[in-house]
C-alpha positions in Angstrom: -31.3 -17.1 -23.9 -29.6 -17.2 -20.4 -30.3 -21.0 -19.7 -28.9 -21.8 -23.2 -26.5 -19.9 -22.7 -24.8 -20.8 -19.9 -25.5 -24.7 -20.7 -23.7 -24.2 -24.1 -20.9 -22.9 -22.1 -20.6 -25.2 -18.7 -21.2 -27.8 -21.3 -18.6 -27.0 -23.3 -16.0 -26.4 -20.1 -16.7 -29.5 -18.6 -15.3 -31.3 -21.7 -12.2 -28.5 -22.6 -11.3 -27.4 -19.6 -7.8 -27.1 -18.9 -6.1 -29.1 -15.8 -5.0 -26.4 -13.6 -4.0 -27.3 -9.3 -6.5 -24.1 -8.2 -9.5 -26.3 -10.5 -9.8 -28.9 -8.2 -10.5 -27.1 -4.8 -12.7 -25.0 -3.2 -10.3 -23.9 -0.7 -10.6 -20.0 -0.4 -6.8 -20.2 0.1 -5.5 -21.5 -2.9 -8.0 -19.8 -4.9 -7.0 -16.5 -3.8 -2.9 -17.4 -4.1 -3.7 -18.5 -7.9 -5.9 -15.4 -8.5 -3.2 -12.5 -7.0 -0.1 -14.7 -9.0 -2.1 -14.5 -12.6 -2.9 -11.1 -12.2 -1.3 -9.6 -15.2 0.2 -12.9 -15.7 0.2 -15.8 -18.3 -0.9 -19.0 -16.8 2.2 -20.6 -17.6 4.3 -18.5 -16.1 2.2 -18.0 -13.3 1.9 -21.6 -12.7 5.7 -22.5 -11.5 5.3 -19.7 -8.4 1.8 -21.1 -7.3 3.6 -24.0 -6.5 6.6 -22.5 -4.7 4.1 -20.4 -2.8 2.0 -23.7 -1.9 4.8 -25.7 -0.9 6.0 -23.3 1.3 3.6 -21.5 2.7 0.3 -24.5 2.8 -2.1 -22.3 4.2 -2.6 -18.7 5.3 -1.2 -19.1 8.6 2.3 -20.0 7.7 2.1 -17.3 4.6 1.4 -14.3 7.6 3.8 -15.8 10.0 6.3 -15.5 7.2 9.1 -12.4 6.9 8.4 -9.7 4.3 12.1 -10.3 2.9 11.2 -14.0 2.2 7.9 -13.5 0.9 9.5 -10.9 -1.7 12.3 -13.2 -2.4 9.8 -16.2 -3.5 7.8 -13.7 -5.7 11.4 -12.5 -7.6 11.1 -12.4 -11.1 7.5 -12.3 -11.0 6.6 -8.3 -11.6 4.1 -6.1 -9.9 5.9 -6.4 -6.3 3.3 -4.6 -5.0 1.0 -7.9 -5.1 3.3 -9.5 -2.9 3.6 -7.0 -0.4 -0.5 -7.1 -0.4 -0.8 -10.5 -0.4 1.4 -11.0 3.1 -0.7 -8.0 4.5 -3.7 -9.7 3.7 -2.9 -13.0 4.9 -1.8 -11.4 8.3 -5.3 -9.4 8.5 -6.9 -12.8 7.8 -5.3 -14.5 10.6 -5.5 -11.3 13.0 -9.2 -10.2 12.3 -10.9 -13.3 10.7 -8.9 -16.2 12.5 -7.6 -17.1 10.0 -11.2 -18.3 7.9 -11.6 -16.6 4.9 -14.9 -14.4 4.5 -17.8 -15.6 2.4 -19.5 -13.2 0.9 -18.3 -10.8 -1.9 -18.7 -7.7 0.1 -17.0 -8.7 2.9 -13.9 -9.7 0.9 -13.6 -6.7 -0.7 -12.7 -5.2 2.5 -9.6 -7.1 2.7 -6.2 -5.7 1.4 -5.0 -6.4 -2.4 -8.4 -7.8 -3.0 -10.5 -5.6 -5.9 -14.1 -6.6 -7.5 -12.7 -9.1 -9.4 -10.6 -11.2 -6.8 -13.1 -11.1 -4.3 -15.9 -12.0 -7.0 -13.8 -14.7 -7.6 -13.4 -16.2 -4.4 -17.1 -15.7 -3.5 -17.5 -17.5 -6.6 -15.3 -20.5 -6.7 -14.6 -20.7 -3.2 -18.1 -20.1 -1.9 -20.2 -20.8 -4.9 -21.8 -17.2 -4.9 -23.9 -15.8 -8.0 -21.2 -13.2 -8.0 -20.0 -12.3 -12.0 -16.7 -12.9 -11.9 -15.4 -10.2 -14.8 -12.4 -9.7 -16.1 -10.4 -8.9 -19.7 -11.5 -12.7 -20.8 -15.2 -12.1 -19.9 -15.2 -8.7 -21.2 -14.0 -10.0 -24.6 -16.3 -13.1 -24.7 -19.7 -10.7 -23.4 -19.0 -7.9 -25.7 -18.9 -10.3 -28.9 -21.4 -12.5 -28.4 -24.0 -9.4 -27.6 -22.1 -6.4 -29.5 -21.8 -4.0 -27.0 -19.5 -1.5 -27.9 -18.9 0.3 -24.5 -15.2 1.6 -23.9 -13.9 -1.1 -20.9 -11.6 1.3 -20.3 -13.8 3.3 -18.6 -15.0 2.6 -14.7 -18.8 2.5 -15.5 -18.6 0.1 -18.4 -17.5 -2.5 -15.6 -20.9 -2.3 -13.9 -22.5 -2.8 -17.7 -20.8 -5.9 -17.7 -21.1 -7.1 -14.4 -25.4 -6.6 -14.7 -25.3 -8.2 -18.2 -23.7 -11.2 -16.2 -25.5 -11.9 -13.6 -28.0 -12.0 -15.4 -26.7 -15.3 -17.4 -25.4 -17.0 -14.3 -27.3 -20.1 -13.4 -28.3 -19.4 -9.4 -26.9 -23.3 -8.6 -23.7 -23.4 -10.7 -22.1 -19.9 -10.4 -18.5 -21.5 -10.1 -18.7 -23.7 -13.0 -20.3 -20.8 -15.1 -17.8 -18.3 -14.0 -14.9 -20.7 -14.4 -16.4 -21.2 -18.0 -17.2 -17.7 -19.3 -13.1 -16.8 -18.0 -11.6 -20.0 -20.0 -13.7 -19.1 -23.0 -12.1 -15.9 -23.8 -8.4 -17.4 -22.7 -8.5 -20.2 -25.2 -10.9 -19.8 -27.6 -12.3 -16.0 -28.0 -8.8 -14.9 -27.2 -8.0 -11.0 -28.9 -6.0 -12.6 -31.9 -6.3 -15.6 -33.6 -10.4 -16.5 -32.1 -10.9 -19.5 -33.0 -14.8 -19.2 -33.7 -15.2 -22.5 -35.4 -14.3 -24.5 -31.8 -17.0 -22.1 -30.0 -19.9 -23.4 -28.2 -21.7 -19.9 -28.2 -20.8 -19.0 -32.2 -23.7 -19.6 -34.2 -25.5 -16.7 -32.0 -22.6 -14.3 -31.7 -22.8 -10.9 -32.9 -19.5 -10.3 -33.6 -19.0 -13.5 -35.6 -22.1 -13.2 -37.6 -21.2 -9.6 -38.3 -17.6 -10.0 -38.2 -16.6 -7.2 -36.0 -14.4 -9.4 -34.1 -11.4 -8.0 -34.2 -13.7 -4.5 -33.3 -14.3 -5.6 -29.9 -14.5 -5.1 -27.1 -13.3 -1.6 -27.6 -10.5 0.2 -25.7 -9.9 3.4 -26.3 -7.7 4.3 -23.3 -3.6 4.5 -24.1 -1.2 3.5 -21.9 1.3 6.2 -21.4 5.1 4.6 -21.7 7.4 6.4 -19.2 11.0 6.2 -20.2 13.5 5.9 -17.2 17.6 5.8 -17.7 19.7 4.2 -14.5 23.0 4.3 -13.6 23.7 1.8 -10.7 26.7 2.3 -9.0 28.4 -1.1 -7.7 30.5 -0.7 -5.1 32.7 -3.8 -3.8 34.9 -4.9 -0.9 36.5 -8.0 -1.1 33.8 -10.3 -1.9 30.8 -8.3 -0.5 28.7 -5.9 -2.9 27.1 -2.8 -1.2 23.4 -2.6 -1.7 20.2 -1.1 -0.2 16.3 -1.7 0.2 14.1 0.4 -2.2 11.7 2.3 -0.2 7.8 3.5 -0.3 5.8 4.7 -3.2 8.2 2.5 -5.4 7.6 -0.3 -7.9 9.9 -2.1 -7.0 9.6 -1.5 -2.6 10.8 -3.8 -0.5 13.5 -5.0 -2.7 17.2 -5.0 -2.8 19.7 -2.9 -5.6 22.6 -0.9 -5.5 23.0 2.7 -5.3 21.5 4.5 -7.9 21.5 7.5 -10.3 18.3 8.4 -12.2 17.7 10.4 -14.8 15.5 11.7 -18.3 18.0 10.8 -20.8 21.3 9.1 -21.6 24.5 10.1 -20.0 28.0 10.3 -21.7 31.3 8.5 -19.5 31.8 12.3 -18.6 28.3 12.9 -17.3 28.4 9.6 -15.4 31.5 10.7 -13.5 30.5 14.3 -13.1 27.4 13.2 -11.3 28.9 10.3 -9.0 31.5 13.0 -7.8 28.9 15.6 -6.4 28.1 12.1 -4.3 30.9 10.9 -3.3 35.4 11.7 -3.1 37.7 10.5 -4.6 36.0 7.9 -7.1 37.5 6.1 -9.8 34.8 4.3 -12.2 36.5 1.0 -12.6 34.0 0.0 -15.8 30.7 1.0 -16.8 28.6 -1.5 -19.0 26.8 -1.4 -21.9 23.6 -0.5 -21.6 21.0 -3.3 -20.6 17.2 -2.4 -22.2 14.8 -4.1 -19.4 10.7 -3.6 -20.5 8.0 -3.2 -17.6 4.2 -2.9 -18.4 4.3 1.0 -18.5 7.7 1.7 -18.4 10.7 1.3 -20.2 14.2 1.1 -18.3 18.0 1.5 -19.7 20.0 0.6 -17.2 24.3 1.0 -17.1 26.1 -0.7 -14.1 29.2 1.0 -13.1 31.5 -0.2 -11.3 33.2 2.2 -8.6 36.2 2.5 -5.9 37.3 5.1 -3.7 40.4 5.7 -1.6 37.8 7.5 1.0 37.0 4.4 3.5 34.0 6.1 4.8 32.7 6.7 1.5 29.4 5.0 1.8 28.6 5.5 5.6 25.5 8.7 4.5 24.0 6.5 1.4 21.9 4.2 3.5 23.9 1.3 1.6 25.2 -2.1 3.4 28.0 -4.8 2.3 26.4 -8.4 2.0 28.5 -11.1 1.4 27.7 -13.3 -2.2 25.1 -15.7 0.0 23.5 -13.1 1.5 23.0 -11.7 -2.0 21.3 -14.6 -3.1 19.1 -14.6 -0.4 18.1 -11.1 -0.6 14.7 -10.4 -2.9 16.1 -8.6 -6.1 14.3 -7.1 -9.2 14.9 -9.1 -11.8 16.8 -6.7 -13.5 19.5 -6.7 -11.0 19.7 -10.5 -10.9 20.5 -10.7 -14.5 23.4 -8.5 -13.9 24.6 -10.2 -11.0 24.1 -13.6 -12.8 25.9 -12.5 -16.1 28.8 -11.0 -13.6 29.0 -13.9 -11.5 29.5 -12.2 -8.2 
């Protein structure tokens, strides 16, 4: 079964694959820039910021030399900040410890900051050529179809289930190809909705088709708890500056630039709003308050107000860690992309 297999399936990829930049090198480089950006990330979006990063940053040395401000402000817009702040640690460690080679071997990588079982299997793999199952949600699909297992990937130890089932289907002298095969599989064709079982290489042995339990796997029992946030930015303006501040540790969103902020568990009425921005500051007037902007992250969900503020107190921001940029520096300053649709839409 493993040699047809995996012939069906490098076959198949050989002839379907789609023409992707990271597809055509074995630079460890560039294959571990495309594998941070797609994490939790469509291809097509993920594509356009490959090539930002790639044009400006060609290898890992100019990436680490790089500031962390500049790195954040080329991933904006992007989502899970905290890959970006991992990926210019990592870079610098590579330089710093490894001089700047990449290392070869999936044990050694996983030593390496940002980089987890799957991003280092993947490097080792298409970077190195190492038998090293490369397994994420598109293998997991595609294995647990094709052999019905019905073990929760939710939990930790179903990983190494999948991982041993694996390597034992990878061909010893074309782990890349394989690899790169199994992952495309289950991105186009066994996708979770709309299979398309009739363009599959591997379908007249699959378990899931002949039994049609498709839809049934892989099974996921795990829920995702939504957390439900409500902010109230406070804009504060001089001339043509706006006064903002950088977001510090243990925050989604660290290293990047908003305004002052009020947080809280539920939705506040004008008199609330006011209430709570005078035990902050003196002598405020709201100048407007907007309507509330609904803004979706993977486990949260944000409704965000922007009010606008002014105060007859001239020191009234000099103990809220907040600093007046000017519109250029705005611009240049790494935002979530929630505040640069309010800045864009206000056309500051």
């Amino acid at each position: 079964m493993n040699q047809s297999f995996s012939n069906l399936l490098i076959n198949w990829y050989n002839q379907h694959q789609r023409d992707l930049p990271w597809r055509d090198t074995s630079d460890p480089y560039r294959i571990w820039l495309s594998e941070i950006i797609l994490q939790q990330t469509r291809v097509d979006q993920g594509l356009p910021y490959y090539n930002k990063f790639i044009n400006q940053y060609p290898s890992v040395h100019e990436l680490a030399k790089a500031p962390e401000d500049e790195v954040m402000r080329l991933w904006q817009g992007l989502g899970y900040y905290s890959r970006a702040r991992n990926l210019h640690e990592c870079a610098k460690s590579i330089v710093n410890q490894y001089d700047g080679e990449f290392p070869d071997t999936y044990e050694e990588l996983l030593k390496l900051k940002g980089i987890g079982k799957y991003t280092a299997a993947a490097i080792a793999s298409f970077a190195f050529d190492r038998a090293v199952p490369v397994v994420d949600g598109n293998v997991f699909r595609v294995l647990a179809r094709y052999l019905d297992i019905s073990d929760d990937i939710s939990q930790p130890k179903t990983f190494k289930t999948f991982f041993n089932v694996a390597k034992q289907l990878i061909p010893e002298n074309q782990a890349a190809s394989f690899n790169q095969a199994l992952m495309e599989l289950g991105a186009t064709i066994c996708t979770p909705r709309k299979f398309k079982c009739e363009n599959c290489p591997l379908s007249l042995d699959c378990q899931a088709r002949i039994h049609h339990k498709q839809s049934e796997l892989p099974v996921k029992k795990k829920k995702i708890k939504i957390r439900h946030r409500f902010l109230y930015y406070l804009i504060w303006k001089e001339g043509d500056k706006l006064a903002m501040k950088k977001r510090g540790p243990n925050d989604i969103w660290q290293g990047l630039f908003d305004f002052d902020l009020i947080e809280t568990n539920h939705p506040l009425t004008i008199e609330e709003i006011y209430e709570k921005v005078n035990k902050q500051y003196s002598n405020v007037e709201l100048v407007e308050i907007s309507e509330p902007v609904k803004h979706i992250l993977s486990h949260q969900r944000l409704q965000a107000v922007f009010v606008e503020l002014q105060s007859k107190n001239e020191n009234v921001l000099s103990d809220h860690s907040l600093k007046y940029f000017t519109k250029q520096e705005v611009e240049e300053l790494p935002k979530p992309r929630l505040i640069e649709n309010y800045l864009t839409s206000k056309d500051f």
